[in-house]
DODRENBA-290879 format. One record per atom (N, C-alpha, C): residue number from 0; residue in three letters; atom name; x, y negated, z negated; chain. Coordinates in nm, 3 decimals, decimal comma, always signed. Each point is the difference from the previous one (the first is absolute). Layout:
% residues N
  nr rest atom       X       Y       Z kette
 NUM  ala   CA       X       Y       Z     A
...
This chain:
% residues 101
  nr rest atom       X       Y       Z kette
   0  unk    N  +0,457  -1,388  -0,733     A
   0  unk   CA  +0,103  -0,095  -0,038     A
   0  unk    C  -0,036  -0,141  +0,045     A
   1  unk    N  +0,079  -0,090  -0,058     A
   1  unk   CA  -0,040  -0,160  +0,016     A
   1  unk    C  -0,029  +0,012  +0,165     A
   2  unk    N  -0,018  -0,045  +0,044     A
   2  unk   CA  -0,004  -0,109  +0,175     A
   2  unk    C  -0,071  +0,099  +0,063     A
   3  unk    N  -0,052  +0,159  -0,019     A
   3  unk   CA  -0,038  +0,092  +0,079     A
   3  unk    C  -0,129  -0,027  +0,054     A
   4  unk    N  -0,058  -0,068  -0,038     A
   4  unk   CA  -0,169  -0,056  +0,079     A
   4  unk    C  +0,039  -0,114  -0,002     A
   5  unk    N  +0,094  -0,097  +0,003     A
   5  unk   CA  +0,017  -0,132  +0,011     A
   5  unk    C  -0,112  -0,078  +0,125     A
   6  unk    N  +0,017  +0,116  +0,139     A
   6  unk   CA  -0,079  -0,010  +0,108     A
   6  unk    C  -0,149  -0,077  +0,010     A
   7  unk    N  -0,001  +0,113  -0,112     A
   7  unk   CA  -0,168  +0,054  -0,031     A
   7  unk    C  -0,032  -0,084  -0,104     A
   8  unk    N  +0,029  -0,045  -0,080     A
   8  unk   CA  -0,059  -0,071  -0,101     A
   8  unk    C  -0,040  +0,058  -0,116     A
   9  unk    N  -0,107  +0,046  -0,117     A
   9  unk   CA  -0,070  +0,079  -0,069     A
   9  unk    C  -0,054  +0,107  +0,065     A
  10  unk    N  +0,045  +0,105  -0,002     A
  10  unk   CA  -0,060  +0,098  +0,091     A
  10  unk    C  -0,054  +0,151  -0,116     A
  11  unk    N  -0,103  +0,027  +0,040     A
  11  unk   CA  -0,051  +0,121  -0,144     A
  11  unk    C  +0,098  +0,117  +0,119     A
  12  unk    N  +0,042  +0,108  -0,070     A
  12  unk   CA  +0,006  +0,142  +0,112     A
  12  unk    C  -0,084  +0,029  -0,081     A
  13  unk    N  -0,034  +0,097  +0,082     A
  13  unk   CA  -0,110  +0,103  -0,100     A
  13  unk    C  +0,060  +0,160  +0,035     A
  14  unk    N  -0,039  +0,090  +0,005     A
  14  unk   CA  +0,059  +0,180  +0,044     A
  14  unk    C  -0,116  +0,107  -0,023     A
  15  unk    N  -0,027  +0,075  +0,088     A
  15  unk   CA  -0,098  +0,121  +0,024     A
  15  unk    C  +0,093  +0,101  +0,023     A
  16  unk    N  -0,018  +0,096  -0,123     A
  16  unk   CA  +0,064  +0,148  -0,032     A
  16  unk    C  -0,060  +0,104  +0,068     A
  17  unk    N  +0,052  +0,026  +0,103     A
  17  unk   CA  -0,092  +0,156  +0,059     A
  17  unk    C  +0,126  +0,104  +0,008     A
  18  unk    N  -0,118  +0,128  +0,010     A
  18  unk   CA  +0,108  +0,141  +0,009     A
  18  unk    C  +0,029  +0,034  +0,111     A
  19  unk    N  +0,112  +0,078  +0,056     A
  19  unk   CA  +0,010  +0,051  +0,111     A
  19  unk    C  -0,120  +0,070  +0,087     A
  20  unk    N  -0,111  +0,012  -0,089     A
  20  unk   CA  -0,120  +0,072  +0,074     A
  20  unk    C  -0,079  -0,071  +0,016     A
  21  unk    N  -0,037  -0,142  -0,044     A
  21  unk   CA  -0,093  -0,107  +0,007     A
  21  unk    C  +0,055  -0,125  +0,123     A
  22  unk    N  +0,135  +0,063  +0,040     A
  22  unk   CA  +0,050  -0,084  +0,141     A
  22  unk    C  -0,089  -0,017  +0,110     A
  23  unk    N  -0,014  -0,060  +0,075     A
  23  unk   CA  -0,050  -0,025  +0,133     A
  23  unk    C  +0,102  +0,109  +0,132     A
  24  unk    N  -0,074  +0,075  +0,073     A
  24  unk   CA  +0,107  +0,026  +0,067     A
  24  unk    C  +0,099  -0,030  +0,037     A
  25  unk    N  -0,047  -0,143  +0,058     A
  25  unk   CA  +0,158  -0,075  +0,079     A
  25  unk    C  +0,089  -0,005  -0,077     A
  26  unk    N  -0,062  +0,000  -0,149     A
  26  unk   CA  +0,141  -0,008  -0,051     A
  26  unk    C  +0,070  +0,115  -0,100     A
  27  unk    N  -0,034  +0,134  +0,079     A
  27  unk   CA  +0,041  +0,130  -0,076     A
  27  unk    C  +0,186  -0,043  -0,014     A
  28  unk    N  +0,048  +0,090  -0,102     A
  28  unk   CA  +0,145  -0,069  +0,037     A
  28  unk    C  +0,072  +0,141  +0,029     A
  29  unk    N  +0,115  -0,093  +0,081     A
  29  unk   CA  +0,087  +0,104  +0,098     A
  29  unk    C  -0,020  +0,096  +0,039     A
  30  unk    N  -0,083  -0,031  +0,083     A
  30  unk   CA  -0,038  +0,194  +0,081     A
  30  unk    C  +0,129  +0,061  +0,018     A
  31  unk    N  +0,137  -0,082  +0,018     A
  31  unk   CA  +0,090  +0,046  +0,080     A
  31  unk    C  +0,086  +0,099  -0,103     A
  32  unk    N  -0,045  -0,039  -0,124     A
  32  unk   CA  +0,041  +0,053  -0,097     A
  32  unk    C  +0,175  -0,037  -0,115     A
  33  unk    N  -0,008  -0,109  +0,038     A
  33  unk   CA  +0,120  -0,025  -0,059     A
  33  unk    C  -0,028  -0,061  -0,105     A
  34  unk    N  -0,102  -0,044  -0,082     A
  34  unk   CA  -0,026  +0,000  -0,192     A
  34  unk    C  -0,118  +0,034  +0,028     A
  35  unk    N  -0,017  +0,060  -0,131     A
  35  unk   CA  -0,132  +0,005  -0,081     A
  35  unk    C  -0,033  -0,073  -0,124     A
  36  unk    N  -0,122  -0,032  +0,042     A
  36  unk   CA  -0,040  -0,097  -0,123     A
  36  unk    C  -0,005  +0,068  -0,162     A
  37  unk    N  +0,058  -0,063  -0,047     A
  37  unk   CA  +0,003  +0,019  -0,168     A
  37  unk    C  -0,083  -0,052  -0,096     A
  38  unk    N  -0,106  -0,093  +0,035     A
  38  unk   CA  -0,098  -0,044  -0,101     A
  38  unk    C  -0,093  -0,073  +0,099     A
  39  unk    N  +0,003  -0,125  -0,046     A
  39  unk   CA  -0,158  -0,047  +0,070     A
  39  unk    C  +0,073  -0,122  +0,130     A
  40  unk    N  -0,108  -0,040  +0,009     A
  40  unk   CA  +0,024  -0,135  +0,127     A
  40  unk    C  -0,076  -0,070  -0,042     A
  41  unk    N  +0,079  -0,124  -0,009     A
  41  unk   CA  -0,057  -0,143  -0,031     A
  41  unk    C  +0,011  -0,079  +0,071     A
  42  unk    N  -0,074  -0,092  +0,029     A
  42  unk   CA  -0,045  -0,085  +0,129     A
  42  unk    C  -0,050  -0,133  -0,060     A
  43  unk    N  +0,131  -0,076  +0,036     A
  43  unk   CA  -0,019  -0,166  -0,091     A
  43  unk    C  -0,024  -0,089  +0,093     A
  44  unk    N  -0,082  -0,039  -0,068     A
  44  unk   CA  -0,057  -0,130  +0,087     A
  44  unk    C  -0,053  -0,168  -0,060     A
  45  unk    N  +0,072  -0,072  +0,098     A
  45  unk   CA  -0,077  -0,031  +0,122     A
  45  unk    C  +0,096  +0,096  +0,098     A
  46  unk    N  -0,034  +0,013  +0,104     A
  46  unk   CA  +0,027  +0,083  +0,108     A
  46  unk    C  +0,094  -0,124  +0,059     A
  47  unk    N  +0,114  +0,018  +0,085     A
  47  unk   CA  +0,028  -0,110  +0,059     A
  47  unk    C  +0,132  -0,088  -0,074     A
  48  unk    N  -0,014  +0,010  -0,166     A
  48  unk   CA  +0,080  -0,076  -0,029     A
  48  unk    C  +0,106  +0,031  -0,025     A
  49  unk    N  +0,107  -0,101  +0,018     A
  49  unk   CA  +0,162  +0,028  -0,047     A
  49  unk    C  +0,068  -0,055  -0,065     A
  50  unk    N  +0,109  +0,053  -0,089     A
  50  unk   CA  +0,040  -0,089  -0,074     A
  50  unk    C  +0,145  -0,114  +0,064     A
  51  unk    N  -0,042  -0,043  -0,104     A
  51  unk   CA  +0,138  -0,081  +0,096     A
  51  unk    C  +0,170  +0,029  -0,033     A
  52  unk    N  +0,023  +0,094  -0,104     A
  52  unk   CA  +0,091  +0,062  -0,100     A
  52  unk    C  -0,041  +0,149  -0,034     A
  53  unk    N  +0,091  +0,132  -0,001     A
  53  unk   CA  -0,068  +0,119  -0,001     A
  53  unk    C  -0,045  +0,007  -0,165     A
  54  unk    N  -0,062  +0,074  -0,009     A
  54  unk   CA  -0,088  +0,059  -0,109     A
  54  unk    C  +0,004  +0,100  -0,047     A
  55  unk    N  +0,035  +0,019  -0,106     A
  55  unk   CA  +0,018  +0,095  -0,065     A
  55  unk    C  -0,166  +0,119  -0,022     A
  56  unk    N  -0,009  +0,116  +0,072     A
  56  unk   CA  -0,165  +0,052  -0,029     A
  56  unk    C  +0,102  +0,133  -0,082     A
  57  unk    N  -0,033  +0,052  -0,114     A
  57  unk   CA  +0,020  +0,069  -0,096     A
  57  unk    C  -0,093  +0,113  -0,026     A
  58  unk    N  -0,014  +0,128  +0,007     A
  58  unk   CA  -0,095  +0,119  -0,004     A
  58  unk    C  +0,046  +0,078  -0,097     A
  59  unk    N  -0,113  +0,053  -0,097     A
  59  unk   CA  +0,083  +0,134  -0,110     A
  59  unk    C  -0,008  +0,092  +0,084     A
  60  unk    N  +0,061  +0,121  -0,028     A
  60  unk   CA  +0,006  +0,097  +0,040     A
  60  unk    C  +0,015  +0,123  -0,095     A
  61  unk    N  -0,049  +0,118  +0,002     A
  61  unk   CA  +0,034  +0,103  -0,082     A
  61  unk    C  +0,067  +0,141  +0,088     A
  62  unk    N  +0,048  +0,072  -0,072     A
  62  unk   CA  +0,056  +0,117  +0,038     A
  62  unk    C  +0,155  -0,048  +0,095     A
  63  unk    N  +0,001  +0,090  +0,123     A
  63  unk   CA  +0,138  +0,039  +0,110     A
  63  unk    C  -0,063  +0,014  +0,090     A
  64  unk    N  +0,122  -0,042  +0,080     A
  64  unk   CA  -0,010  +0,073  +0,144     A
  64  unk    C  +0,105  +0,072  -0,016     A
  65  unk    N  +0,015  +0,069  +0,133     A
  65  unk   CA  +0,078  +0,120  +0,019     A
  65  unk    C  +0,043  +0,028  +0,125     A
  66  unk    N  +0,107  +0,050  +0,048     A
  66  unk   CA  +0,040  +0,027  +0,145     A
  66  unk    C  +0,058  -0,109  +0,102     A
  67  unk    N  +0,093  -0,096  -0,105     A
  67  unk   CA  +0,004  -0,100  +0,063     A
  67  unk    C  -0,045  -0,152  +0,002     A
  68  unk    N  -0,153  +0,078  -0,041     A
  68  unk   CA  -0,070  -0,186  +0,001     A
  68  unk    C  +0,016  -0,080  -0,115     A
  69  unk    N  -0,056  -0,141  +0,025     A
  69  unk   CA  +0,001  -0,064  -0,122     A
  69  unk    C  -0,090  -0,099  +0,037     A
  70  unk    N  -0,081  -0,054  -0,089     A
  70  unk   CA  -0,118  -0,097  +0,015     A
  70  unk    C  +0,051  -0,125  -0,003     A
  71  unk    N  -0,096  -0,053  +0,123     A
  71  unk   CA  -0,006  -0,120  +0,053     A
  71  unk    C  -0,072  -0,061  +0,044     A
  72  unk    N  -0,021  -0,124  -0,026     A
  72  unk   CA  -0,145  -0,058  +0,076     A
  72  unk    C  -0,031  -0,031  +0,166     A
  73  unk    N  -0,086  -0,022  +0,057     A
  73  unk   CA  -0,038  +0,012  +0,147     A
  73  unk    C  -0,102  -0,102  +0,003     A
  74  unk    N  +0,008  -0,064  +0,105     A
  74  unk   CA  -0,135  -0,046  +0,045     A
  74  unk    C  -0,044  +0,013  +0,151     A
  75  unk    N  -0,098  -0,059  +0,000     A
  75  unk   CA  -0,058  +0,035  +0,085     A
  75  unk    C  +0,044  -0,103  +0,135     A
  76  unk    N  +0,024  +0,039  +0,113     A
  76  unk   CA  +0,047  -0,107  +0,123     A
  76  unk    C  -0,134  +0,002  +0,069     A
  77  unk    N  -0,105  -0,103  -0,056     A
  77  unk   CA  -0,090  +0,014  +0,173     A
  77  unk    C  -0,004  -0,049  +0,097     A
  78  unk    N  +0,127  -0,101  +0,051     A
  78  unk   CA  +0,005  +0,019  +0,131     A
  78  unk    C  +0,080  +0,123  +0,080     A
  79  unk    N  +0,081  +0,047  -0,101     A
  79  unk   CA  +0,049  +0,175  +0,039     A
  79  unk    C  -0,125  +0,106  -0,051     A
  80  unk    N  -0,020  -0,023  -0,038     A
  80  unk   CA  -0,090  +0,122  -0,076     A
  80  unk    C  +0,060  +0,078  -0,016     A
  81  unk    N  +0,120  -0,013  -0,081     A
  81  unk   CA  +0,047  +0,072  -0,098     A
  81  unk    C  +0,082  -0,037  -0,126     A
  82  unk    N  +0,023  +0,086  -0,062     A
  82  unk   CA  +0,016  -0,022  -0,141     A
  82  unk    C  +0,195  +0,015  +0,031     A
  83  unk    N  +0,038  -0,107  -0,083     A
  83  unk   CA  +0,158  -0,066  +0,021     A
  83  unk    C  +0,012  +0,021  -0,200     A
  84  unk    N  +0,126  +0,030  +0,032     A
  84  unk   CA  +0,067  -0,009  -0,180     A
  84  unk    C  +0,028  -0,109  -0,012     A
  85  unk    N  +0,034  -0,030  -0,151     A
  85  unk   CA  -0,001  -0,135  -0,094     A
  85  unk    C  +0,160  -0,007  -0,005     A
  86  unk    N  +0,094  -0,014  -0,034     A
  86  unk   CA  +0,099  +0,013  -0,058     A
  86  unk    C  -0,032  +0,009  -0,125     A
  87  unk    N  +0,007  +0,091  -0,082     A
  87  unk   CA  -0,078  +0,092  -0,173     A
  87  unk    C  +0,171  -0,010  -0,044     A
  88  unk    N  -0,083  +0,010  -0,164     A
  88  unk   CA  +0,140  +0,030  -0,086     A
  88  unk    C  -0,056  +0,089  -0,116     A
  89  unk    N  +0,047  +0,067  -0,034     A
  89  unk   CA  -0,078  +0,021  -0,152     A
  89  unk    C  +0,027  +0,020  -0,184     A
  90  unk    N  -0,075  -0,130  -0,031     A
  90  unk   CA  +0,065  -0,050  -0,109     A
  90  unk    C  -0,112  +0,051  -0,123     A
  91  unk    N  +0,060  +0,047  -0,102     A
  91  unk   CA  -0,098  +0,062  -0,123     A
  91  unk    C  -0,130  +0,013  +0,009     A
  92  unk    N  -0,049  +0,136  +0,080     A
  92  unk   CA  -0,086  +0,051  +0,072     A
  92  unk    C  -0,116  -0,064  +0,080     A
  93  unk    N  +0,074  -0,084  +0,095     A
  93  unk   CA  -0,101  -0,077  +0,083     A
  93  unk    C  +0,106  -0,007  +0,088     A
  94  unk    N  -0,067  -0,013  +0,154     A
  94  unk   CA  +0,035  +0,034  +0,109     A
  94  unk    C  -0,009  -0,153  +0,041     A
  95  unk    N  +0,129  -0,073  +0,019     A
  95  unk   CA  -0,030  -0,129  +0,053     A
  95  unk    C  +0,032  -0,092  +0,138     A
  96  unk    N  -0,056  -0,039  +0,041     A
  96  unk   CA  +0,011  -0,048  +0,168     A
  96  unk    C  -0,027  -0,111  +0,025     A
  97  unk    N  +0,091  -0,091  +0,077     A
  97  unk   CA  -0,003  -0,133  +0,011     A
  97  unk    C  -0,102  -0,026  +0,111     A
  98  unk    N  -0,085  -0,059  -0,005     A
  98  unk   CA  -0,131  -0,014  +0,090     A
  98  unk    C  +0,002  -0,196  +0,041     A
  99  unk    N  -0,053  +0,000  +0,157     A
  99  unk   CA  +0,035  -0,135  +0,011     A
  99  unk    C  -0,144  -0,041  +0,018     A
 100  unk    N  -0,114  +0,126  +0,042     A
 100  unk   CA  -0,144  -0,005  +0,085     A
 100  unk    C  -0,043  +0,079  -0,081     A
């Protein structure tokens, strides 16, 4: 949306699609077990940047969940090293989450 890199100026993102099996350890998700991943992990960068207004990040999705769950986006905390939910909504099959980083 308008003013969201206002900060930053012209800024490219770019995004690297990997699978849950092409992760780096550190960043297996939730050992503790409270989601499981439903498709891939994307990792936008520049690393570091934020917006100055949240952002709409938008994912298709196919099929259900079941038992409760419902898909939502996550990222990654590395000064926690761990993975925190988005506030998600989901609007004509895309899973959407206001992202500020």
């Amino acid at each position: 949306p308008a003013g969201a890199l206002a900060s930053f100026g012209a800024t490219t993102i770019t995004a690297d699609v990997f699978s849950s099996a092409s992760l780096p350890a550190a960043l297996t998700p939730d050992p503790a077990g409270q989601f499981q991943p439903a498709g891939t992990f994307i990792d936008l960068q520049p690393h570091g940047l934020t917006f100055d207004v949240p952002v709409d990040l938008a994912l298709a999705y196919t099929g259900t969940v079941g038992g409760g769950m419902t898909f939502s986006v996550y990222y990654f905390n590395a000064d926690a090293s761990a993975w925190e939910a988005v506030s998600s909504r989901i609007e004509s099959g895309k899973v959407v989450g206001a992202i500020t980083h």
